[in-house]
C-alpha positions as a printed NumPy array, in Angstrom:
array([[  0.   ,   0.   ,   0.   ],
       [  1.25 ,   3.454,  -1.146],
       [  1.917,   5.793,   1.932],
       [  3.08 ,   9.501,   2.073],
       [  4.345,  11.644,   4.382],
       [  2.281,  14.903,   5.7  ],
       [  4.341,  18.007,   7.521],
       [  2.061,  19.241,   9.936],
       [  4.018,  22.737,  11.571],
       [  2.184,  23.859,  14.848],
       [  4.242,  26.862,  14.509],
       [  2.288,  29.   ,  17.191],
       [  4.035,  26.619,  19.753],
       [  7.521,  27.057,  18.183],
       [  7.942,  23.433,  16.669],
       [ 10.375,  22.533,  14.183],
       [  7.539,  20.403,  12.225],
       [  6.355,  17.037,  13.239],
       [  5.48 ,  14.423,  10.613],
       [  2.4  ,  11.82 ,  10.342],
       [  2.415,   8.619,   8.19 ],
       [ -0.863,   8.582,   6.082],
       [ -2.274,   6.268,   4.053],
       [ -3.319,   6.857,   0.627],
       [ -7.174,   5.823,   0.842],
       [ -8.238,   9.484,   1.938],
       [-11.894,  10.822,   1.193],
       [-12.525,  14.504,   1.979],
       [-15.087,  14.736,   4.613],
       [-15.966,  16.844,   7.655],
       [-15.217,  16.442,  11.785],
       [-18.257,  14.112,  12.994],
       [-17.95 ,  10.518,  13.758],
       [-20.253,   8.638,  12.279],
       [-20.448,   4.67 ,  12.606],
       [-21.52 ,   2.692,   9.474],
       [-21.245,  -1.196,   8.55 ],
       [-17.681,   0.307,   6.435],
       [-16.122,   1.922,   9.853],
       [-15.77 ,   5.473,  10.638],
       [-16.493,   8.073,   8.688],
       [-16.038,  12.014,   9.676],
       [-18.714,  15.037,   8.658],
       [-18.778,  18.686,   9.378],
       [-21.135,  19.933,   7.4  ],
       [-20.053,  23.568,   8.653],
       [-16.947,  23.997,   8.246],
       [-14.285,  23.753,   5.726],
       [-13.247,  20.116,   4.072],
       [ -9.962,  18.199,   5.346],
       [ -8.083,  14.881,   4.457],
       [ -9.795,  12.432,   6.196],
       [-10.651,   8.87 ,   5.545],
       [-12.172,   5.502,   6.82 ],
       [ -9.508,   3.898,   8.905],
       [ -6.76 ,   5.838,   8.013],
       [ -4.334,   8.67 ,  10.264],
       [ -6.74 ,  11.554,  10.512],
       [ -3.583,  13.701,  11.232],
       [ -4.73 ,  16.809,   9.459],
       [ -8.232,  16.719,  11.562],
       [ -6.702,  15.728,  14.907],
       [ -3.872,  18.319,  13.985],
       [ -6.646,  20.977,  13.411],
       [ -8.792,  20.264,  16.399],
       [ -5.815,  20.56 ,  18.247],
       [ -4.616,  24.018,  17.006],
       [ -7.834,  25.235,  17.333],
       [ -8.672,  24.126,  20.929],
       [ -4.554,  25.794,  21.729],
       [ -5.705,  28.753,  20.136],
       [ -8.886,  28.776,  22.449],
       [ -7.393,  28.464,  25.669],
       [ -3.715,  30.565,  25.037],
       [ -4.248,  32.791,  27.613],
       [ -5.012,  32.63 ,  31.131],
       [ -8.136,  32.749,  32.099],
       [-10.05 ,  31.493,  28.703],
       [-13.201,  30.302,  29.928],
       [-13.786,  33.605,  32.822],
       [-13.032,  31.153,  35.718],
       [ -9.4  ,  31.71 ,  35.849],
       [ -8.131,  28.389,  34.013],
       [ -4.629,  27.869,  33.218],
       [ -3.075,  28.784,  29.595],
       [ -2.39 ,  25.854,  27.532],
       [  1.425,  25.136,  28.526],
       [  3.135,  24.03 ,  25.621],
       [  4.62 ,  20.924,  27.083],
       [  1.345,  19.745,  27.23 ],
       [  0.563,  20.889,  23.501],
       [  3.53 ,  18.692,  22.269],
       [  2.704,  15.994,  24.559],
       [ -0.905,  15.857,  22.938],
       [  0.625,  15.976,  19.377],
       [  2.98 ,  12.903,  20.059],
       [  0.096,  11.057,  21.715],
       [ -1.824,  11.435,  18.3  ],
       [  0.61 ,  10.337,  16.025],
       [  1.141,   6.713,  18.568],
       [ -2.732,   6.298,  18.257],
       [ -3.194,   3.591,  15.042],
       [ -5.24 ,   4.44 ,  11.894],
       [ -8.202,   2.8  ,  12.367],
       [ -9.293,   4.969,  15.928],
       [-11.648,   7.201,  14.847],
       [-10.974,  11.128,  16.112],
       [-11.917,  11.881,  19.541],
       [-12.679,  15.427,  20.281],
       [ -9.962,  17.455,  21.754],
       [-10.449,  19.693,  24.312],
       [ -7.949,  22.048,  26.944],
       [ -8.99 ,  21.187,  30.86 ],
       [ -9.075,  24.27 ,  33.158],
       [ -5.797,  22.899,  34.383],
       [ -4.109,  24.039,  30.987],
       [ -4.1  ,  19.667,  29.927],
       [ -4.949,  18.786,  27.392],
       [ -7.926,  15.699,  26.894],
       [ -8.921,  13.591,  23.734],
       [-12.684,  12.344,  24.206],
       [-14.11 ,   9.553,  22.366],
       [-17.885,   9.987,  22.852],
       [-20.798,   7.753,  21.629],
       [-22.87 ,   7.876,  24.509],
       [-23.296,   9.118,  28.21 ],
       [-22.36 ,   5.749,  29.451],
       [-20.355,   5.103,  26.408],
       [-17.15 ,   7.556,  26.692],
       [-13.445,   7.385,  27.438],
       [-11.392,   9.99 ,  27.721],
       [ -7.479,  10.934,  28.085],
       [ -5.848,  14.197,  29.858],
       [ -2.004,  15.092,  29.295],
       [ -0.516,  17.744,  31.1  ],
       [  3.033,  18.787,  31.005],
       [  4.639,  15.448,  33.084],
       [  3.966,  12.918,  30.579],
       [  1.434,  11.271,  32.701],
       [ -1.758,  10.154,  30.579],
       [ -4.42 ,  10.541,  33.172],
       [ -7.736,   8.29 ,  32.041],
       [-10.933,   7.22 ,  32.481],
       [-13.93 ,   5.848,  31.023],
       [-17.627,   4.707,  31.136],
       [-18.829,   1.553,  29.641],
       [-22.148,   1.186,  30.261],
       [-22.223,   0.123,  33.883],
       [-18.542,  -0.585,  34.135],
       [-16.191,   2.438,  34.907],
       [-12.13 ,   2.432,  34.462],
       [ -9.553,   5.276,  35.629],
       [ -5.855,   4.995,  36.062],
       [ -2.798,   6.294,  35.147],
       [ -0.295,   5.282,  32.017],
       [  2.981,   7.321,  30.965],
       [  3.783,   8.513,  27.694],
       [  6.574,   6.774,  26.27 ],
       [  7.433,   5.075,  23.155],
       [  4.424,   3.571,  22.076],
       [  0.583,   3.719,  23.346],
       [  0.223,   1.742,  26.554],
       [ -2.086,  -1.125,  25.944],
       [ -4.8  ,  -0.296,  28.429],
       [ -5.201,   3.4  ,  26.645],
       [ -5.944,   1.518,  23.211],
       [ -8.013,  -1.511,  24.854],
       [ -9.807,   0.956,  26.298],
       [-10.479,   3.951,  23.135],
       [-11.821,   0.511,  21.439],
       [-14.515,  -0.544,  24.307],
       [-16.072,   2.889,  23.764],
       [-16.948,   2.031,  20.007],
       [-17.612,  -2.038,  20.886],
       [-20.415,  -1.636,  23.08 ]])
């Protein structure tokens, strides 16, 4: 299978570049998770087409989201409650964690806690949701609902994606 490389250059956080593998079966679509018999798809009806595609790196959408939700919370006090700027230890720590995730996990939603972490969300339900927070410390801070089963702990970011993080991200969409 044919793969190319995308340069993705956060440069609001002063990064050199990092770089994402992607696959070459990309369909332009929107932001929206969407379930089908054929996997994931992703619409956003709203907003401006990306490179996205069933079961492949959605690095240009999780790269967006990303940006966007930095851009958001830059300064302190964002949200009017006094939260924490987005450090940008945190920002890179969010961007490796993406590119470790495999092609076939569709894109969570990112947000920045009040804490200045960052979390990826993967929603399908109130008692169907897992989520990750990474601050500055390389700790990946989870937890998750699965129906009536809940799960919370604490993983490091390291080389590859601890197993309980991706076990985990794939009970949300297997229930």
């Amino acid at each position: 299978m044919k793969q190319e490389m995308l340069m993705l250059e956060p440069t609001s956080y002063g990064l050199e570049g990092c770089s994402f593998l992607l696959l070459h079966d990309i369909e332009i679509r929107g932001y929206n998770a969407i379930k089908s018999e054929r996997g994931f798809r992703l619409e956003y009806p709203d907003q401006a087409p990306s490179a996205v595609a069933s079961g492949t790196r959605l690095a240009e959408e999780i790269k967006a989201s990303l940006a966007k939700a930095a851009d958001e919370c830059s300064v302190e006090n964002w949200d009017g409650y006094g939260a924490k700027a987005i450090d940008s230890s945190s920002y890179v720590n969010a961007l490796y964690f993406s590119q470790l995730l495999p092609v076939n996990i569709p894109i969570p939603e990112i947000y920045v806690d009040p804490d200045g972490a960052v979390t990826f969300e993967w929603y399908v339900g109130p008692r169907q949701v897992f989520s990750v927070s990474m601050g500055s410390n390389n700790e990946l801070v989870y937890a998750g609902l699965f129906g009536a089963n809940k799960t919370h702990g604490t993983e490091y970011l390291d080389d590859e994606l601890p197993e309980t993080i991706l076990d985990n991200i794939h009970r949300v969409f297997s229930g």
